[in-house]
N, C-alpha and C positions, 0 to 999 in steps of 0.2 A: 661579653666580648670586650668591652670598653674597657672595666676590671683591670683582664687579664690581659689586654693590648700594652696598659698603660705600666702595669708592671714588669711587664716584659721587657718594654722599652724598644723593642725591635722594629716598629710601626710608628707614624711621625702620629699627632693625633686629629688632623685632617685625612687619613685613611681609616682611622678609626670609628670618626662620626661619620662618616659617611655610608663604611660598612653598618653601622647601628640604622641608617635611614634605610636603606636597602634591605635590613631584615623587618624595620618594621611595615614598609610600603608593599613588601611579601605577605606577611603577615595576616595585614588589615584588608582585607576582598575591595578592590574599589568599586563595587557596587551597592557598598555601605550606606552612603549618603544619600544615595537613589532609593534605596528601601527604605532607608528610617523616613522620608519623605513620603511612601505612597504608605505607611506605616501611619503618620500622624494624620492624613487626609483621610486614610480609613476610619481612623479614632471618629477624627470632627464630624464624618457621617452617621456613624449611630450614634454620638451622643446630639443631632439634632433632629435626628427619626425620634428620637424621648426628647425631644424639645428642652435639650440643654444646650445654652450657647459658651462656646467656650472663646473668650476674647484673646486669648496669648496661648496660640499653639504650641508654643515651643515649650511650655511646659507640660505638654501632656508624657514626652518620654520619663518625665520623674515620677509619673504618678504609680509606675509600678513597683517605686520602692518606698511608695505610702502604705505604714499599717494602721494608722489611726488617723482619724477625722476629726475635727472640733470645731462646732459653728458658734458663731455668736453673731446676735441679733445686737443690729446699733439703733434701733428705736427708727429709721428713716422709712420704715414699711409701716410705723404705726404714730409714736410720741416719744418726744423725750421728755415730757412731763410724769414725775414720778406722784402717786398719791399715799399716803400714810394710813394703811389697814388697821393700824390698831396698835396696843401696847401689852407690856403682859409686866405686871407690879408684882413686886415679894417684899409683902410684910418683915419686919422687923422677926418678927414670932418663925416665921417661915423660912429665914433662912437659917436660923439656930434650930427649930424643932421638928420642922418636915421633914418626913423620912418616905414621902412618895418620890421615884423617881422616873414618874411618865411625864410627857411631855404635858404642859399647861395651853388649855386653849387661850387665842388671842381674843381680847377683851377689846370696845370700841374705845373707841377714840374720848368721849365724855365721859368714859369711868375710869379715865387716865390718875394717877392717885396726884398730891400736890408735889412730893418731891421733884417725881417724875416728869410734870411738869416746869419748875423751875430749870431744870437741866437741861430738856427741850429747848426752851425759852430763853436761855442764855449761854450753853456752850456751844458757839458758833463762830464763824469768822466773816460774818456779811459785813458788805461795805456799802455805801452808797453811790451809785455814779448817778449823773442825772437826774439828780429826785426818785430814784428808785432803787430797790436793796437787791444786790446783786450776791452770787457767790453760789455754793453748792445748791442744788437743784432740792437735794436730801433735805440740806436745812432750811432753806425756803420754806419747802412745805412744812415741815417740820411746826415753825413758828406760828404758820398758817391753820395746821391742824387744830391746835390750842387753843387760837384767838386769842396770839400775844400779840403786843405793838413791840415795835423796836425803833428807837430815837438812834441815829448814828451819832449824833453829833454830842449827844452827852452819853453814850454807849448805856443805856438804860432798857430795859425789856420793863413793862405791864403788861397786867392784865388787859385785852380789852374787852368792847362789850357783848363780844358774843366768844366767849373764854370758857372755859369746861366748869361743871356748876362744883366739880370738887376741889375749886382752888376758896381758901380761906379767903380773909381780908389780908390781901395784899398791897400795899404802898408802890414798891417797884423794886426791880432787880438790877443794879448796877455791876459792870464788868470793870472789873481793877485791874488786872493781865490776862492777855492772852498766851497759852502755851501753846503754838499751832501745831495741826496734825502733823506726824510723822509718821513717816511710811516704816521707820525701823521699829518703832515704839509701837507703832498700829494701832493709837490714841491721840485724843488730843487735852487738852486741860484751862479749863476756863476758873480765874478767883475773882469770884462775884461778893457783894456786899450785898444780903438780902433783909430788906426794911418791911415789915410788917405795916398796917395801920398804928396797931397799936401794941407799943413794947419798943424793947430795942432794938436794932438792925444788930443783926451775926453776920461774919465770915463764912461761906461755906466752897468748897472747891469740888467741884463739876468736873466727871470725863467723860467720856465717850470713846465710845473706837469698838474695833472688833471683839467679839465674845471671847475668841480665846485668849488676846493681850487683856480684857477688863478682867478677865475671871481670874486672873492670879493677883490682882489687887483688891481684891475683896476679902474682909475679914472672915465670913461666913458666906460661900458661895451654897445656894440653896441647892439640893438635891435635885429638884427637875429642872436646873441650868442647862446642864449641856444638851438632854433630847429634847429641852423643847427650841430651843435655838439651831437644832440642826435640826427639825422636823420643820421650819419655820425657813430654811436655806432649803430644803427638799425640795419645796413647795413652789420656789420658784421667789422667792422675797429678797429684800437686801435687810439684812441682820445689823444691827447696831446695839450696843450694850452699853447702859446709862450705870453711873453709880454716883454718889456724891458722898461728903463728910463734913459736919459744921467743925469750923477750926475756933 
């Protein structure tokens, strides 16, 4: 009507909107607003006969045009303390020659291999506030799993003395830059300086981040990468994928 009013030209367009208000005040039953009300009060009653409480009525009219649910759990019913289940290492030999591709069970924490641990132990971004090391929850524990020490203040990770029995003699791990995570990169990049007891200290540079950003930087991604890292997110875990390279 409006449209056709307006190209008509015949009608000023204060007759126009008004006729428009009058067809929709026709229209729309004014006992609309009274139903949808004894509509939502019916909702709230059976869903607290099932002892659901629902705190913001007014969104129950949307919920008939929900097709999908997705819950997540913020830890506030249980901990937001994460612990470290275990590690899963691939040999040198293993990622060039294994031709299994089932998933690899997870190994504990103490048969962590030494690379793997270095990596642990030094691509991170803890800081100190207060006398205490602060920052990812992940790598907190992370450090803590190993029984590394971590000095801030001359950015160094050790051994310490209840550390996994497969780390060599090691001197300490120094961080020389940090490349922080990025959420587009879905890695992060740590160049450590790593000093043996004895020999010389090498360069080696440290990532970490998700499996499927680490696995396209690896020269030989091994054959049971991908189901054991999603048999491993199935399961209910958070997934992290370590790789390093002496430079």
């Amino acid at each position: 009507v409006l449209r056709v009013g307006l190209q008509e030209g015949k009608r000023s367009q204060y007759e126009l909107v008004l006729r428009c208000v009058l067809i929709l005040t026709s229209v729309v039953p004014p006992e609309l607003p009274m139903q949808t009300a004894v509509a939502v009060n019916t909702a709230l009653l059976a869903l607290w006969k099932t002892q659901i409480f629902c705190t913001e009525p007014f969104r129950i009219p949307y919920a008939g045009k929900v097709e999908v649910c997705l819950f997540d759990k913020t830890g506030t019913l249980t901990t937001d303390q994460l612990v470290c289940t275990g590690t899963i290492s691939f040999s040198d030999d293993e990622q060039k020659n294994a031709t299994e591709t089932g998933p690899r069970a997870v190994d504990s924490v103490q048969s962590t291999s030494f690379e793997m641990c270095v990596v642990m132990g030094a691509c991170h971004a803890l800081v100190e506030v207060g006398g205490k090391l602060c920052g990812d929850p992940i790598e907190t524990e992370s450090v803590r799993a190993i029984g590394w020490d971590y000095n801030p203040k001359g950015s160094t990770c050790t051994p310490g003395k209840s550390a996994v029995p497969n780390i060599p003699k090691l001197s300490s791990c120094k961080i020389l830059h940090r490349y922080h995570f990025s959420s587009k990169l879905q890695r992060m990049t740590v160049l450590a300086k790593v000093s043996p007891s004895k020999g010389q200290s090498s360069l080696w540079a440290l990532v970490k981040g998700s499996p499927e950003a680490v696995a396209k930087l690896l020269a030989h991604k091994p054959a049971a990468y991908d189901a054991t890292y999603r048999q491993m997110a199935e399961n209910g875990m958070r997934v992290l994928a370590l790789a390093y390279r002496p430079l």
